[in-house]
C-alpha positions in Angstrom: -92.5 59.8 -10.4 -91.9 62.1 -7.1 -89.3 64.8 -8.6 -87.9 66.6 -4.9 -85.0 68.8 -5.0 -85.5 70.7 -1.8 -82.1 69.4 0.0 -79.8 71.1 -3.2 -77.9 73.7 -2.1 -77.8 75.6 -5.7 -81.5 76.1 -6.1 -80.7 78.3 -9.0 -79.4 75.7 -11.4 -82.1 73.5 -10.9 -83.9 72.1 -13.8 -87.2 72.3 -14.0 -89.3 68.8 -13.8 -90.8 68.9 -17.5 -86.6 68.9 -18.6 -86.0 65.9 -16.0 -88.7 63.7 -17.5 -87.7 64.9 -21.3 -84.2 63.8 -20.9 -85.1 60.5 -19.4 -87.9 60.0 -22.1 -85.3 60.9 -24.9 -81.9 59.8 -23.1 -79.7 56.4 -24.3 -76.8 57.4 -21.2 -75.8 58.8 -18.6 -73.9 59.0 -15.4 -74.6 56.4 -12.3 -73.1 58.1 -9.1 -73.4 56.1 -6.3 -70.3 55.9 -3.1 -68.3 52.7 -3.3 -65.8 52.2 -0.9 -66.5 55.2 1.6 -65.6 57.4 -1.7 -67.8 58.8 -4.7 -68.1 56.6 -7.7 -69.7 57.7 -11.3 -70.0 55.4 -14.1 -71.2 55.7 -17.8 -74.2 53.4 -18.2 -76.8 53.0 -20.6 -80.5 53.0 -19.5 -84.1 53.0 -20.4 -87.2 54.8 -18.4 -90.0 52.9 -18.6 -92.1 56.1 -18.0 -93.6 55.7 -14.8 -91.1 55.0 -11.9 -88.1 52.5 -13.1 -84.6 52.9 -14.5 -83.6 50.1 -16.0 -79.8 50.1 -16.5 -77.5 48.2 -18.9 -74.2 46.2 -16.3 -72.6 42.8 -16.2 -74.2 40.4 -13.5 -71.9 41.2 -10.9 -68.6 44.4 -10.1 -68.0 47.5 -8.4 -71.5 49.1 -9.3 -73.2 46.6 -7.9 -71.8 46.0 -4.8 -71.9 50.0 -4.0 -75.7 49.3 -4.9 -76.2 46.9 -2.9 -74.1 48.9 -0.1 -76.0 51.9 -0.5 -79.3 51.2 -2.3 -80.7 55.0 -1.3 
């Protein structure tokens, strides 16, 4: 997994990669934000890493989150 943070402004609260990978490893939720509608969006969502590259998240077949997805997949 590529962990790049050279585009945050607050280079000083960064976390380090080995605490990005722990709380993915040991995480059950967190917070989706994605834009919807011109507008920020952030959602509560349950998810597993499968350790490599993928999130796999936990959302009904069709909504809001998924249209802003499918909007703005970056």
């Amino acid at each position: 997994m590529k962990y790049v943070n050279d585009r945050v402004r607050r280079q000083d609260r960064l976390m380090d990669g080995e605490r990005a990978i722990e709380l993915l490893r040991d995480g059950e939720y967190g917070v989706l934000s994605m834009v919807s509608e011109d507008m920020g969006y952030g959602i509560p969502v349950n998810f597993v890493w499968d350790g490599k590259n993928s999130i796999y998240i936990h959302c009904a077949p069709e909504g809001r989150k998924l249209v802003a997805i499918e909007q703005n997949p970056k």
